[in-house]
C-alpha positions in Angstrom: -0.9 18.8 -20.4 1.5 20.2 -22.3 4.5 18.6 -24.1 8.3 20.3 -23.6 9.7 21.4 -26.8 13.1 18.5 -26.6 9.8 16.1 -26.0 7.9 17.3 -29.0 11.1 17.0 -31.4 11.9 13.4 -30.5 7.8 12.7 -31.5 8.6 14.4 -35.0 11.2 11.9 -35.6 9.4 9.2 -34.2 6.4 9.5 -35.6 8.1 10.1 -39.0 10.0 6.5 -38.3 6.9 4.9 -37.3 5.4 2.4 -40.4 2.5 2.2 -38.8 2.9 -1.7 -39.0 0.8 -2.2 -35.1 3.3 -5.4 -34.4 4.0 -3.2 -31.1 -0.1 -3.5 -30.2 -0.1 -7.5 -29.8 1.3 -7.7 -26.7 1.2 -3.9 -25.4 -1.1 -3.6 -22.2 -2.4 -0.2 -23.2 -1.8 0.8 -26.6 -5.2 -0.1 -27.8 -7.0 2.0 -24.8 -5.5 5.2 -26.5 -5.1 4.9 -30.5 -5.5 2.4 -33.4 -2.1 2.7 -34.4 1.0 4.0 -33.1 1.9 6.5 -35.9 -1.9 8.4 -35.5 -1.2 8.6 -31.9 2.5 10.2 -32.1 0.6 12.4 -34.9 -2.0 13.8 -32.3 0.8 14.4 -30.0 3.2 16.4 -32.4 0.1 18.2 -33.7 -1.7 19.1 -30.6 1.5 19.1 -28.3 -0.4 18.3 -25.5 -1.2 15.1 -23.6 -3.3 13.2 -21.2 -1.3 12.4 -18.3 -2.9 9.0 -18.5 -1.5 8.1 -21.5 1.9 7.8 -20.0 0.9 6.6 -16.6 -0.7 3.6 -18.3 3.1 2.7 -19.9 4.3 -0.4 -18.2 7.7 0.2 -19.3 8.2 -3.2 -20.4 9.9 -2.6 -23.9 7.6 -5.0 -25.5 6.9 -2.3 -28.6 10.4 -1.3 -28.5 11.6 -5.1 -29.0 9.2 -5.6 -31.9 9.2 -2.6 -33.5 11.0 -3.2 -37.3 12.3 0.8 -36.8 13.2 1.0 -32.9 10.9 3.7 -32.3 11.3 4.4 -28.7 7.7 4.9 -27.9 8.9 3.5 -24.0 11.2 6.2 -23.6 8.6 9.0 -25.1 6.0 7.4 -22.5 9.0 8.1 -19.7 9.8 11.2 -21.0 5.9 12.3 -20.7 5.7 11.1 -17.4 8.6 14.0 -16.3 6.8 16.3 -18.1 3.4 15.4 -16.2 5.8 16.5 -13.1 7.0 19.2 -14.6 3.8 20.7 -15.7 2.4 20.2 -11.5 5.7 21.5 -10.2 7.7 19.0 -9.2 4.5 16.8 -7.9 1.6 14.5 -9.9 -2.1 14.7 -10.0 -3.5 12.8 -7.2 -5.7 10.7 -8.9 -2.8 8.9 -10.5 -2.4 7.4 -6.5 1.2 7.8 -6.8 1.5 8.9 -2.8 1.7 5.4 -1.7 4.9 5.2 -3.6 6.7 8.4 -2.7 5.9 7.2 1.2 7.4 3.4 0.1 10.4 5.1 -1.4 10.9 7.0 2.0 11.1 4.0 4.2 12.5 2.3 1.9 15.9 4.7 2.2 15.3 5.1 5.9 17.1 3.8 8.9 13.9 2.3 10.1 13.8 -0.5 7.5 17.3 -0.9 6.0 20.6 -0.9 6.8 24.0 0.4 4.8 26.3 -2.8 3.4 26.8 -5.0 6.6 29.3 -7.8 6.9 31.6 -6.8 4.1 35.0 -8.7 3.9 35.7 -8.4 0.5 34.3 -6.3 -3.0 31.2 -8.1 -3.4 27.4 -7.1 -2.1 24.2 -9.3 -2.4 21.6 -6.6 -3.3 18.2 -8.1 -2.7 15.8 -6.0 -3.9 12.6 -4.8 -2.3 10.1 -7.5 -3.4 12.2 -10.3 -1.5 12.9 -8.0 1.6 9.1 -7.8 2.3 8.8 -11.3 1.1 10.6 -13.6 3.7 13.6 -12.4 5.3 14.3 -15.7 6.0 14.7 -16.7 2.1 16.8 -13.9 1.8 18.7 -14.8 4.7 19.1 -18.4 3.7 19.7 -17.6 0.5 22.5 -15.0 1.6 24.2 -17.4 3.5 24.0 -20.2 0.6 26.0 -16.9 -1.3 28.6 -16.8 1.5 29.3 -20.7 0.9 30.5 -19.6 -2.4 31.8 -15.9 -2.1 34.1 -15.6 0.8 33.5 -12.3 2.8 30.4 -11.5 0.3 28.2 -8.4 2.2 24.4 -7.8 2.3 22.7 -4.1 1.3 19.0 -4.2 2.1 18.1 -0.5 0.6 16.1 -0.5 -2.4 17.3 0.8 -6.2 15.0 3.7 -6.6 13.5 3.0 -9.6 9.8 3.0 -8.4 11.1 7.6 -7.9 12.4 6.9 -11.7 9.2 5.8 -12.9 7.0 8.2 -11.5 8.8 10.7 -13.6 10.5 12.1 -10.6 14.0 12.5 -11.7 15.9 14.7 -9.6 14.8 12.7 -6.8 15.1 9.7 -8.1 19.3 10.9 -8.5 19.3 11.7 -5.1 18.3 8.5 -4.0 20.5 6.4 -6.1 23.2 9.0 -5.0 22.9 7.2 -1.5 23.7 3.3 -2.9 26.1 5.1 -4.8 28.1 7.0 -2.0 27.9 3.7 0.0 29.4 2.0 -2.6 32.2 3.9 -2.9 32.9 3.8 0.6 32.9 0.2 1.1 34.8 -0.4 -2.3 32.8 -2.5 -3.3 33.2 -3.7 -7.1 30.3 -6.4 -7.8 27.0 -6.5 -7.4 24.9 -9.2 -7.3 20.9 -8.2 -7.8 18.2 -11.2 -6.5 15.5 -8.5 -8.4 15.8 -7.6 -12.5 14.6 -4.2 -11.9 17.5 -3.4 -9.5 20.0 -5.6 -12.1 19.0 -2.7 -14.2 19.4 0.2 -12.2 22.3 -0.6 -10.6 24.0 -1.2 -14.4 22.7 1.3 -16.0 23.6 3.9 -13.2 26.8 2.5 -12.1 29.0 1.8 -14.9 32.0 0.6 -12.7 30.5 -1.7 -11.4 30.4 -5.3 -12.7 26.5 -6.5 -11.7 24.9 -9.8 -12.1 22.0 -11.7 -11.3 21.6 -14.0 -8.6 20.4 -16.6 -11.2 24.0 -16.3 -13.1 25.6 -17.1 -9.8 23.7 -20.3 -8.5 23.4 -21.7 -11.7 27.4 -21.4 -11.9 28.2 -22.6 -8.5 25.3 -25.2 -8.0 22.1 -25.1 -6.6 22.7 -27.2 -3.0 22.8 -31.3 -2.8 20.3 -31.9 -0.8 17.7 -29.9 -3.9 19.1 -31.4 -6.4 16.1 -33.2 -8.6 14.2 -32.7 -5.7 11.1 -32.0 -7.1 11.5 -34.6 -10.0 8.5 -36.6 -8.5 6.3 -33.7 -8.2 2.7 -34.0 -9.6 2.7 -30.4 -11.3 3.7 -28.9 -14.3 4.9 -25.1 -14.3 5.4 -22.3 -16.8 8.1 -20.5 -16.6 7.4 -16.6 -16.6 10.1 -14.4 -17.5 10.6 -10.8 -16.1 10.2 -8.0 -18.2 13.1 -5.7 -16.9 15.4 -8.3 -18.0 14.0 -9.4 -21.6 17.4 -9.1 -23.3 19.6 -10.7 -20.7 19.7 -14.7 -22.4 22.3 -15.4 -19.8 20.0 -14.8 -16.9 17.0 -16.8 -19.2 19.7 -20.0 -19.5 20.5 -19.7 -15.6 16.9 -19.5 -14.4 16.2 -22.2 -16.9 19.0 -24.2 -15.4 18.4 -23.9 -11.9 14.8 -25.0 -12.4 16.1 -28.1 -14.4 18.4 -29.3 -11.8 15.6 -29.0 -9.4 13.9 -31.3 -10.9 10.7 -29.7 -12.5 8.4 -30.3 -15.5 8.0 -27.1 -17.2 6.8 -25.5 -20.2 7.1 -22.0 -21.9 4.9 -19.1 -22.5 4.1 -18.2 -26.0 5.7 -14.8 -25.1 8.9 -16.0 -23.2 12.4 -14.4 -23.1 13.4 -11.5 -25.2 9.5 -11.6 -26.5 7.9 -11.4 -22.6 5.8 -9.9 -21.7 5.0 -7.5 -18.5 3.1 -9.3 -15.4 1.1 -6.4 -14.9 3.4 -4.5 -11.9 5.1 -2.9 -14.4 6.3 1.1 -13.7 3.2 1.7 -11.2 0.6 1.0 -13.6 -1.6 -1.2 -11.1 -1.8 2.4 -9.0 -2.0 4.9 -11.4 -4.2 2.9 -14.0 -5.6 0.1 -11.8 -8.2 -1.2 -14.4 -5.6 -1.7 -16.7 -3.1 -3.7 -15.2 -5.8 -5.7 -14.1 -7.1 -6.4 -17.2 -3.6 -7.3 -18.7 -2.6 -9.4 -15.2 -5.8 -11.7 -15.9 -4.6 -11.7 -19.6 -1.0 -13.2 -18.6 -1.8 -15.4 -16.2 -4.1 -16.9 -18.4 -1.6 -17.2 -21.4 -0.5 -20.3 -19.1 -1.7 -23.7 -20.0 -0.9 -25.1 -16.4 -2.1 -23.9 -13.0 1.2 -23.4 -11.3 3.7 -21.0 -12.6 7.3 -20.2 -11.3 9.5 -17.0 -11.8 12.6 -15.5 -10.6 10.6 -12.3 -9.9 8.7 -11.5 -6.5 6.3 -9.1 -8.7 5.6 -11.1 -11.1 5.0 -14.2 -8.5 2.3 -11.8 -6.7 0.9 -10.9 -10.2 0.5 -14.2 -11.5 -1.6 -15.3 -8.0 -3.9 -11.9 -8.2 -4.5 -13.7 -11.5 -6.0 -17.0 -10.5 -2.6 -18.7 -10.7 -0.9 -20.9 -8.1 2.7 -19.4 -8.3 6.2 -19.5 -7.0 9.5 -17.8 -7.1 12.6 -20.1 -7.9 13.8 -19.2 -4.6 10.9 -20.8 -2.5 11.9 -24.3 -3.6 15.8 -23.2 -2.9 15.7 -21.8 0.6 12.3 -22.1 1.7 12.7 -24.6 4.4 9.7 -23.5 7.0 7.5 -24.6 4.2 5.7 -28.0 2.8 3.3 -26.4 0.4 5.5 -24.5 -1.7 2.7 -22.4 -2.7 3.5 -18.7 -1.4 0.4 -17.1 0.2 -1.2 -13.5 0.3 0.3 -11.1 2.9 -0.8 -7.7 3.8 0.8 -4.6 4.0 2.1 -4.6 7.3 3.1 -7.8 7.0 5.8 -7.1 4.2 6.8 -3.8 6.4 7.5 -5.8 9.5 9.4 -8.0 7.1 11.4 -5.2 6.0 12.3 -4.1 9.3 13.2 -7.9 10.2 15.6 -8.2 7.3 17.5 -5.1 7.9 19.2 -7.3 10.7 20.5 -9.9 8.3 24.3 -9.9 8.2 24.4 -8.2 11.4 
């Protein structure tokens, strides 16, 4: 596969920055599959200027290297930037054995009138932005959780589409901007100004691709107004002990690691941290497609983070990484189950198919109507 000439110049310089030092291989999920170091990799690449498509398709974009590395080499963006030239060197498609036609259909329905809607019941600037995960979740945790946001937020709206990012990840760039062109155009229209995201992957699209628009986490917002009385130390007499996983997408935001920290607090749970925890997380293992494209090795790094718990039960305030940390022999939950989950004694979420989370979709597309 060969490696576009803008590509191969920002290898030079980051292979020339590189120390060589491996800090960025503790943690990575895929580093070690490929190279002993960092720098001899970038070497073969400049050298050769080719690549093995794998290489980048087994990138969980997590910024784990580029958080540790003493130089800020970029080696995440240089895995992105691969992954577009992998499209550009099949024409504007990928090879099929990286599995990736289960996310351009996803991505599909997940802009379609089918299973979303455009911004319902706006009366004022504001939109709760859900996220995909959630959607296909529980609609009624969304819901409930939608309405606790209306308590709070006179006039707040609902938008059920889905950020696009899973396009962006695959390397598919034009169409990635032609998605995120819809949120975009719809946002305009309904003027709305802030965005609240209840998933750190669409925090991060939405900020980084719409720079007028002032978007925050969910967490930010119930841990400013107040999680509800009646959940307040709720769970103080619980038998269990969780770890707290923090989302990759989201590694630098310590205002979204305080809130989710405070909303499980005033809920009443005994928790404890991760080794690797806040700015120094690590991926679950859903991380950019990985568990499609290179199956065995975000399997191997799931089972690795789910067992850097010391306790049986873990709680997140990401739907991905909830599901990874149960493929992983975990009990887990997302913050939100113990919020708004009120059709539910065992808090524990359980396995649902595919069809399952679609129907979901299409149920939640109603909510706010």
């Amino acid at each position: 596969m060969k490696i576009t000439e803008s590509n191969i110049e920002k290898i030079i310089k980051s292979e020339e920055e590189c120390i060589g030092c491996k800090q960025c291989m503790k943690g990575c999920p895929m580093l070690d599959k490929y190279c002993n170091s960092p720098k001899t990799l970038l070497k073969d690449l400049k050298d050769t200027k080719e690549f093995q498509y794998s290489l980048p398709f087994s990138c969980m974009q997590c910024g784990y290297c580029n958080e540790l590395c003493p130089k800020s080499v970029d080696l995440k963006g240089i895995f992105l930037e691969l992954r577009r030239d992998t499209v550009k060197n099949y024409d504007g498609s990928l090879p099929k054995d990286l599995n990736t036609s289960g996310i351009d259909l996803h991505q599909n329905l997940s802009f379609s009138n089918i299973f979303t809607s455009d911004i319902q019941n706006l009366q004022s600037d504001t939109v709760f932005f859900p996220g995909c995960a959630l959607l296909s979740y529980s609609p009624k945790i969304v819901e409930n959780t939608y309405y606790y946001l209306r308590e709070n937020i006179e006039g707040i709206g609902i938008y059920t589409k889905c950020c696009g990012k899973p396009t962006k990840y695959t390397g598919k760039e034009d169409k990635f901007n032609e998605y995120y062109s819809i949120l975009e155009k719809e946002f305009r229209l309904k003027g709305v100004k802030k965005v609240i995201t209840g998933c750190q992957n669409c925090f991060m699209t939405i900020r980084e691709n719409s720079s007028d628009l002032e978007v925050t986490s969910l967490w930010e917002e119930i841990a400013s107004a107040g999680i509800p009385d009646a959940k307040k130390v709720k769970y103080l007499n619980l038998d269990r002990k969780f770890t707290i996983h923090d989302p990759c997408p989201t590694r630098n935001e310590k205002n979204i690691h305080a809130s989710a920290r405070k909303i499980i607090d005033d809920l009443g749970l005994v928790t404890e941290e991760m080794t690797y925890n806040k700015e120094k997380t690590l991926c679950c293992g859903a991380g950019a497609m990985v568990s499609m494209a290179q199956k065995d090795i975000a399997d191997r790094h799931i089972r690795r983070r789910a067992g850097e718990a010391n306790t049986q039960d873990i709680i997140s305030y990401c739907q991905e990484c909830v599901y990874s940390m149960r493929k992983g022999g975990k009990s887990s939950y997302h913050i939100l189950d113990l919020l708004f989950n009120e059709d539910i004694e065992d808090i524990k979420q359980k396995s649902q198919g595919l069809v399952n989370k679609w129907v979901n979709r299409y149920k939640s597309k109603k909510i706010g109507k």
